[in-house]
C-alpha positions in Angstrom: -25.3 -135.3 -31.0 -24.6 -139.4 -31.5 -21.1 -139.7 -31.3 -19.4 -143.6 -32.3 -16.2 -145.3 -31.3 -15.8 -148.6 -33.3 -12.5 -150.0 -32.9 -11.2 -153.7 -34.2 -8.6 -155.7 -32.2 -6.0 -155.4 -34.8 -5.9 -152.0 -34.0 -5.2 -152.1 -30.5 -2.4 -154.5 -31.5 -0.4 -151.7 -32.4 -2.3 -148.9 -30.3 -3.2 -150.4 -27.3 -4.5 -147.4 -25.3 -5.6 -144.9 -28.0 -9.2 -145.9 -28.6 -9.6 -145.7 -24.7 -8.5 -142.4 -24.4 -10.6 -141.4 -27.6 -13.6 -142.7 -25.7 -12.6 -140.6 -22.4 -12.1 -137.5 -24.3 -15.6 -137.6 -25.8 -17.0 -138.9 -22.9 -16.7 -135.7 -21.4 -19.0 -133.8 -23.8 -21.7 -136.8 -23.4 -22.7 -140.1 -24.5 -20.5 -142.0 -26.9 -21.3 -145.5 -28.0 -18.3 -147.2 -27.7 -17.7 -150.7 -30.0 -14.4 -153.1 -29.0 -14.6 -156.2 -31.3 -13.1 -159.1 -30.1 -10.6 -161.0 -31.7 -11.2 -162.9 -35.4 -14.8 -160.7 -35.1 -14.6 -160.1 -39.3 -17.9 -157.7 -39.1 -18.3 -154.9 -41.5 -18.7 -151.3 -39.6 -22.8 -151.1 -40.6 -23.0 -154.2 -38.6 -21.6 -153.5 -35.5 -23.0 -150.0 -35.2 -25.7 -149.4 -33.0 -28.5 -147.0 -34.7 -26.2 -146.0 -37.5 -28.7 -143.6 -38.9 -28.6 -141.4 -35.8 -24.6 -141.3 -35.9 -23.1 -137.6 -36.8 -20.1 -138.8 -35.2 -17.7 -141.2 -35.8 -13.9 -143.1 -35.4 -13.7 -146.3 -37.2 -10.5 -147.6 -36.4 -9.2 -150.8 -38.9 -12.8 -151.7 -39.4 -13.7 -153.0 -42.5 -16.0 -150.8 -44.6 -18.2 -150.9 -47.6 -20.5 -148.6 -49.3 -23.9 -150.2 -47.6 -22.0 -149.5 -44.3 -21.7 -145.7 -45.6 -25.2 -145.4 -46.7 -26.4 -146.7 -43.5 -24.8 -143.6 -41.6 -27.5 -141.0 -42.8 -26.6 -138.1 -40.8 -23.2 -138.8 -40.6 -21.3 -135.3 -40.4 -17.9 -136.1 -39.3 -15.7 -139.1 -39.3 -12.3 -140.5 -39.2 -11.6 -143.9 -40.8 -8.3 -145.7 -39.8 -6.0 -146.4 -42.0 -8.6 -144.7 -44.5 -11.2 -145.0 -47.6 -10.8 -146.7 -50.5 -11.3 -144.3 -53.5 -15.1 -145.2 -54.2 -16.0 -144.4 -50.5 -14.3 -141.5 -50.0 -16.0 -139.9 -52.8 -19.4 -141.1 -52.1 -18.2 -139.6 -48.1 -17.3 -136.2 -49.9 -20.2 -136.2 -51.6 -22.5 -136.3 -48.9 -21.2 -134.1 -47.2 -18.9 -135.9 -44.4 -16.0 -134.2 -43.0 -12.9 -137.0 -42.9 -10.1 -136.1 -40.6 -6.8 -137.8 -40.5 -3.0 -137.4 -39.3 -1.8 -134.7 -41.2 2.0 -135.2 -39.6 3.8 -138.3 -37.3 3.7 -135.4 -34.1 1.8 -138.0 -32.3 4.8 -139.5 -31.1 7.7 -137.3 -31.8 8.5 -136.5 -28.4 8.6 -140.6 -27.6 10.8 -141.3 -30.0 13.3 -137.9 -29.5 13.6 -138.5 -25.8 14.2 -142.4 -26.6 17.0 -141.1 -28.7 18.2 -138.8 -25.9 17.8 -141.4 -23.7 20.1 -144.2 -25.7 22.8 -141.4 -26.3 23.3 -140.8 -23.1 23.7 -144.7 -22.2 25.6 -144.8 -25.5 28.0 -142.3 -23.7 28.1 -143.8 -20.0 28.1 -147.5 -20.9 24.8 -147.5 -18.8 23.7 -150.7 -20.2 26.9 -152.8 -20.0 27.8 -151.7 -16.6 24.3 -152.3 -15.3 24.9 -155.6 -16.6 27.9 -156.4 -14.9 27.3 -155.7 -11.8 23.9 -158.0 -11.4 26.5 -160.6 -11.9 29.7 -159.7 -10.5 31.4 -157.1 -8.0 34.3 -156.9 -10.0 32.8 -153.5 -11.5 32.7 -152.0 -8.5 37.3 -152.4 -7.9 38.0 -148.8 -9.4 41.9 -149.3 -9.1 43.6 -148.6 -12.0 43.6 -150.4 -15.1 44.7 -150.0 -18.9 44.1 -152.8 -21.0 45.6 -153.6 -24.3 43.0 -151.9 -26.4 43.6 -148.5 -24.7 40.5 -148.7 -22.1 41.2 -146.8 -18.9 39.4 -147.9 -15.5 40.0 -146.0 -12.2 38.7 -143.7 -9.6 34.5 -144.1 -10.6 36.0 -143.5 -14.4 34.4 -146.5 -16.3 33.7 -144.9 -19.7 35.2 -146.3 -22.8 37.7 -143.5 -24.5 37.9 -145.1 -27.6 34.7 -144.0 -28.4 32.5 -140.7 -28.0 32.1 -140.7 -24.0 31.3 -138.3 -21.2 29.0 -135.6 -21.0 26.6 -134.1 -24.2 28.1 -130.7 -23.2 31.0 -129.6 -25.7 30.5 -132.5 -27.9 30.1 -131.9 -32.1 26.3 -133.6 -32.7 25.5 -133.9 -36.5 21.9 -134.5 -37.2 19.9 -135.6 -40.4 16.4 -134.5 -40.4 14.8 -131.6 -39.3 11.0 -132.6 -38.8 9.5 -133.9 -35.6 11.9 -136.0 -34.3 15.1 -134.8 -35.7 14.4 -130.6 -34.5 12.9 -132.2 -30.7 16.3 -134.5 -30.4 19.0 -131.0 -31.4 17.2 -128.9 -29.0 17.7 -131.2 -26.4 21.2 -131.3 -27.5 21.5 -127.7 -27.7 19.9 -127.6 -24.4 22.6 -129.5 -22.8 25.3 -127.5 -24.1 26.4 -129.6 -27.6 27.2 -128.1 -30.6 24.6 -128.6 -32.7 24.5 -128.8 -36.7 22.0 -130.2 -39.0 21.4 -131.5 -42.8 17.7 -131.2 -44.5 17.2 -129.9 -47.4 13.4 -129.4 -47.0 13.1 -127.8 -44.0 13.0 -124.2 -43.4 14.8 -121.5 -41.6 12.8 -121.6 -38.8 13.0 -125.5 -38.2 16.5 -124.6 -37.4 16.6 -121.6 -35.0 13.5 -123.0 -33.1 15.7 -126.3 -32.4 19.2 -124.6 -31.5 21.1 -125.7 -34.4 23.1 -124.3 -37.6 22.4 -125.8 -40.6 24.4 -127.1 -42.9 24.1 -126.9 -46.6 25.6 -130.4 -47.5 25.8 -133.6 -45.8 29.2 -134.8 -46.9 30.4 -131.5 -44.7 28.4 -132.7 -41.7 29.6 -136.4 -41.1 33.4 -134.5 -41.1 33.3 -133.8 -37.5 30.6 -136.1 -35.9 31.6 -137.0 -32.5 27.5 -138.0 -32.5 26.1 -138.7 -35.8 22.2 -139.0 -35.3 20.3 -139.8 -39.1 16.5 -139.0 -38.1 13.9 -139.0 -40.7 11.1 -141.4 -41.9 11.8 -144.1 -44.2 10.1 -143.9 -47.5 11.2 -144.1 -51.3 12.8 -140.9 -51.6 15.0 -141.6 -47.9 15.9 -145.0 -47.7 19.4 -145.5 -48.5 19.6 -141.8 -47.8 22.6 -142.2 -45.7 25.3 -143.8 -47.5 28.2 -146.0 -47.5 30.7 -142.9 -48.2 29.0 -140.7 -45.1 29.4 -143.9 -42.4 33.2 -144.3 -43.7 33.6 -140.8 -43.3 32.3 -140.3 -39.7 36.1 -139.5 -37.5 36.8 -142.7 -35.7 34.7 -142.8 -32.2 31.8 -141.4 -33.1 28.9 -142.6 -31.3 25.7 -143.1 -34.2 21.7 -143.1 -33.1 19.3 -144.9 -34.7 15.8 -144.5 -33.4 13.8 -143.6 -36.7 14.5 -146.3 -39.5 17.6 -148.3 -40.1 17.4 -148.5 -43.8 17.4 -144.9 -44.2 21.6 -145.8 -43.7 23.8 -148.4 -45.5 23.5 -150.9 -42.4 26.3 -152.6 -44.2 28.6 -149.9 -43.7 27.5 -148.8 -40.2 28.2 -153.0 -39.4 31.7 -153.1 -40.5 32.2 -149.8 -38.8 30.8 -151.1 -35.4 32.9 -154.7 -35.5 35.7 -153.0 -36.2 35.5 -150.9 -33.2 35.7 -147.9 -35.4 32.3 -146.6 -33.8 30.0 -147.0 -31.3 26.2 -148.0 -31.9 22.8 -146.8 -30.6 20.2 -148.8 -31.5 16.3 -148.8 -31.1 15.6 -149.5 -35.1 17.6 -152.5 -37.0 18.2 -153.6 -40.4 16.9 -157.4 -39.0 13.8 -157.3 -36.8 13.9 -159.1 -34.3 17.6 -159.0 -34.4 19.2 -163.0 -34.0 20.5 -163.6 -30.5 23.7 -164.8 -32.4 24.2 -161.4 -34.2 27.8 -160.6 -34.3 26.1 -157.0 -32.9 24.6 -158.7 -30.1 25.9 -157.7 -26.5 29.6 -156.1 -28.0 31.3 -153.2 -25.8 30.3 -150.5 -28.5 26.7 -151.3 -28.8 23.5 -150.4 -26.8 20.3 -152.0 -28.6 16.7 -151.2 -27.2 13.8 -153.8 -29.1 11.6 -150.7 -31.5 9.8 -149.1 -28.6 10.4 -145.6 -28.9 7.1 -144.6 -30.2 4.7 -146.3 -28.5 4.7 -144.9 -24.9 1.2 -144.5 -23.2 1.9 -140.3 -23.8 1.9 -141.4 -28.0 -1.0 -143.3 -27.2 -2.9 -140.3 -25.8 -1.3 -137.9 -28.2 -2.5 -140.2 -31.6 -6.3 -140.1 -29.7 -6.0 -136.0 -28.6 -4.8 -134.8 -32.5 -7.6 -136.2 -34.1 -10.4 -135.6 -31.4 -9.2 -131.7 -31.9 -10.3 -131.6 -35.4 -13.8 -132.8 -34.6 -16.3 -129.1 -35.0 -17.8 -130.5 -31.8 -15.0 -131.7 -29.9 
C-alpha cells in the first residue's frame, strides 16, 4: 500500500501542526511519502509526487490540481483534496473509481472553541483580565478596604467583582444560548455542569441535541433574550445566520448581562451590542469582532466591561490533531 502526504505552505498557515500529525498517524501502519513545499513553490500535485502511479493513497492539502496530475495517479483508491475538486476533476475522480473524503461537520475543533468560550465567561465574570492587569502595575489592587464609587462598584474584603454587570459564580445564573450544534450543545453542558440554568434557541436541532447538552429549549428567541444574565449566540456564519441576532434581541437582553462571542460576530447586529457595551448597559466577551484586527484606538478597547481575546479559539494543537485524526478514520486502510 503507497500512501502520500503532499501538503503546500499556505496550508500550514492556517494549520500549522495538522499535516504532521497526519504523517504520524499513517506512519504507524508503514511508509508514507511525506511532501512539505516550501514557500512561493507554485508546483502542480503530479509534479511533486514521487511515483504517482504506485500511489493508492493520498492527502493533498491546498495543492494545486489539474486533470494530468489525476491521470498520473493510476491506482489511486482513496484520497482527500483540501479545500476540494473542481467539478471536472471530481467527476473524472468518481469515475475512476477514487474514494474522496472530506469534513463532513466543524467537530474538529468544537471543543477549542467551547472551552474558549467557557473560559472568557468565567474571566467575563471575575474581571480576571483587568485585575491581572492592574496588579503588574500597581499594588493598589491588592487594599481590599472598602470602597463605593459613584457608579455603584463595591470593593472590599477580596470582593473585586463588578455588580453592575453579570458577576460571580456560573452556578444559579440564567444562560441563554443560540445554537445547538458543536459548539453551542459542548458550551450549555458545561454550563449545566456547573450548576446554571440552561436554555437554548435552534430551530434545526433535535430533541436529543438538547437533553444530551443539559438544557431546555426554547421555542422562540425573542422569549430567550427576556432573562439572559449570559447571553451566548453560537452558530456558524453563513447566508442564512448572519444578522441572525438582531438589533431588537441585544436591546432586549435585562441590563447586566454578560454576552459571548466566540463563533462569528456578524451573526449579531455589532452595532447594537456596541451601543449596549459603551453605555455600560452590558458586559462583553470577545474572541470574534466585527473589525479584525480590532484598532488599538477602539472605543471597545481596554473598557471595564469588556474582555477581548485576538480569534484563537479554534486553533489549539488538540484542533490540530483532531482536523488530521477525522479524516485519517475514513481511510478503508487507516
Amino acid at each position: 500500500m503507497s500512501s502520500c502526504i503532499v501538503v503546500h505552505s499556505k496550508f500550514k498557515h492556517s494549520w500549522p501542526f495538522a499535516a504532521d500529525h497526519f504523517h504520524k498517524l499513517w506512519q504507524k501502519q508503514g511508509d508514507v511519502s511525506f511532501v512539505e513545499l516550501q514557500q512561493d513553490d507554485e508546483r502542480l500535485l503530479g509534479e511533486v509526487v514521487p511515483h504517482p502511479e504506485q500511489v493508492q493513497r493520498l492527502v493533498s492539502l491546498h495543492m494545486p490540481v489539474n486533470l494530468d496530475c489525476l491521470k498520473a495517479l493510476k491506482n489511486l483508491k482513496e484520497a482527500v483534496f483540501q479545500p476540494g475538486l473542481k467539478d471536472e476533476l471530481r467527476a473524472y475522480a468518481d469515475q475512476a473509481g477514487v474514494k474522496l473524503y472530506h469534513h463532513t461537520s466543524v467537530e474538529f475543533w468544537g471543543q477549542s472553541v467551547s472551552e474558549c468560550g467557557l473560559a472568557l465567561t468565567l474571566c467575563g465574570l471575575r474581571r480576571i483580565p483587568q485585575l491581572h492587569h492592574e496588579i503588574i502595575t500597581d499594588l493598589k489592587p491588592w487594599n481590599y478596604g472598602y470602597q463605593t464609587g459613584p457608579d455603584g462598584y463595591v470593593k472590599a474584603g477580596q470582593f473585586c467583582d463588578d455588580v453592575r454587570f453579570t458577576n460571580g459564580t456560573v452556578h444559579g445564573k440564567k444562560v441563554r444560548v443560540v445554537g445547538a450544534g458543536n459548539i453551542g450543545s459542548r458550551y450549555a453542558s458545561f454550563m449545566n455542569m456547573l450548576g446554571a440554568d440552561v436554555a437554548t434557541w435552534d430551530p434545526f436541532a433535535s430533541d436529543p441535541c438538547f437533553h444530551r447538552a443539559g438544557t431546555r429549549k426554547v421555542w422562540h428567541l425573542e422569549e430567550l433574550v427576556r432573562d439572559a444574565e449570559i447571553f451566548a449566540p453560537m452558530v456558524p456564519l453563513r447566508d442564512s445566520t448572519r444578522g441572525l441576532i438582531k438589533a431588537e434581541h441585544i436591546r432586549a437582553l435585562p441590563k447586566g448581562c454578560l454576552i459571548v462571542l466566540v463563533t462569528r460576530a456578524r451573526i449579531c447586529d455589532t452595532d447594537a451590542i456596541r451601543e449596549r457595551v459603551l453605555a455600560d448597559e452590558v458586559a462583553l466577551v470577545a474572541d470574534v469582532h466585527d473589525i479584525e484586527p480590532l484598532p488599538l484606538d477602539d472605543p471597545l478597547v481596554g473598557r471595564h466591561n469588556v474582555v477581548h481575546t485576538p480569534h484563537i479559539a479554534g486553533r489549539t494543537m488538540d484542533a490540530n490533531k483532531q482536523w488530521a485524526e477525522r479524516l485519517a478514520a475514513q481511510f478503508l486502510s487507516s
